[in-house]
N, C-alpha and C positions, 0 to 999 in steps of 0.2 A: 584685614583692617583697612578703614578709608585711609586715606592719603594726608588730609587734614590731622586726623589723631595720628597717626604716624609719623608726619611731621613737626608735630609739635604736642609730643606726650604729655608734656605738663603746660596744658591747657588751665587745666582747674585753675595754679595759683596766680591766673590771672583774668578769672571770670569775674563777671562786677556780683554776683551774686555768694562770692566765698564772704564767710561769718554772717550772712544774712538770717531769717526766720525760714527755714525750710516750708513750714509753712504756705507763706506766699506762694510757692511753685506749685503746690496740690491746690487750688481753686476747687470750689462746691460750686460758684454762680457765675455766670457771664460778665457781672462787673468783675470780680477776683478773677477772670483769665483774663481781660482786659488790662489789668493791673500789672500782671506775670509779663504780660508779652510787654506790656513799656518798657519793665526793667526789663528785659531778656532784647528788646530791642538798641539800646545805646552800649551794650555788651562787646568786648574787642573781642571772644571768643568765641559768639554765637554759636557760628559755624561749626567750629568743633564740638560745642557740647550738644547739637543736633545729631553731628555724624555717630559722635559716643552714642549719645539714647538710640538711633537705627542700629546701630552694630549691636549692642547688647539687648536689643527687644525692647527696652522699658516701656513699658505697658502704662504706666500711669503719671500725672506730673506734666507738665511744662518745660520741655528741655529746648532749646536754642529759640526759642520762641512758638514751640508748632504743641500742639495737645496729643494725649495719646492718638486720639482718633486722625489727627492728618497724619502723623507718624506712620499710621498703618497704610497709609492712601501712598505716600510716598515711595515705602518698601513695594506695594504693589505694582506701583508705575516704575520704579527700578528692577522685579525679579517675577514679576507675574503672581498673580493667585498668592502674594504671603501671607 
């Protein structure tokens, strides 16, 4: 487990995105990921809920600000070939 989530397991109840429209974080268009990473940018827990979405895969969505697809660019440039 990253360092971040482990340091500070309850993350979530202070993400700016708890009770929001889940919604928002799945974008279909470039404006709606634009939108995602604003709110995901003024977030005190960014950080962690990126390490969360790398450590468990999440594959789809908008987690600490990055899209599935840099999430996977990430893990590559941390572990090679993921």
């Amino acid at each position: 487990m990253s360092a971040a989530v482990t340091v500070f397991p309850q993350w979530r109840e202070h993400a700016r995105c708890r009770g929001a429209d889940a919604a928002i974080f799945y974008p279909t268009t470039e404006d709606e990921i634009r939108k995602a990473r604003a709110f995901c940018a003024t977030c005190p827990v960014r950080e962690c809920c990126l390490e969360h979405a790398l450590l468990h895969r999440e594959r789809d969505g908008i987690w600490g600000g990055m899209t599935g697809r840099e999430r996977r660019r990430v893990l590559r440039q941390r572990y090679g070939g993921v």
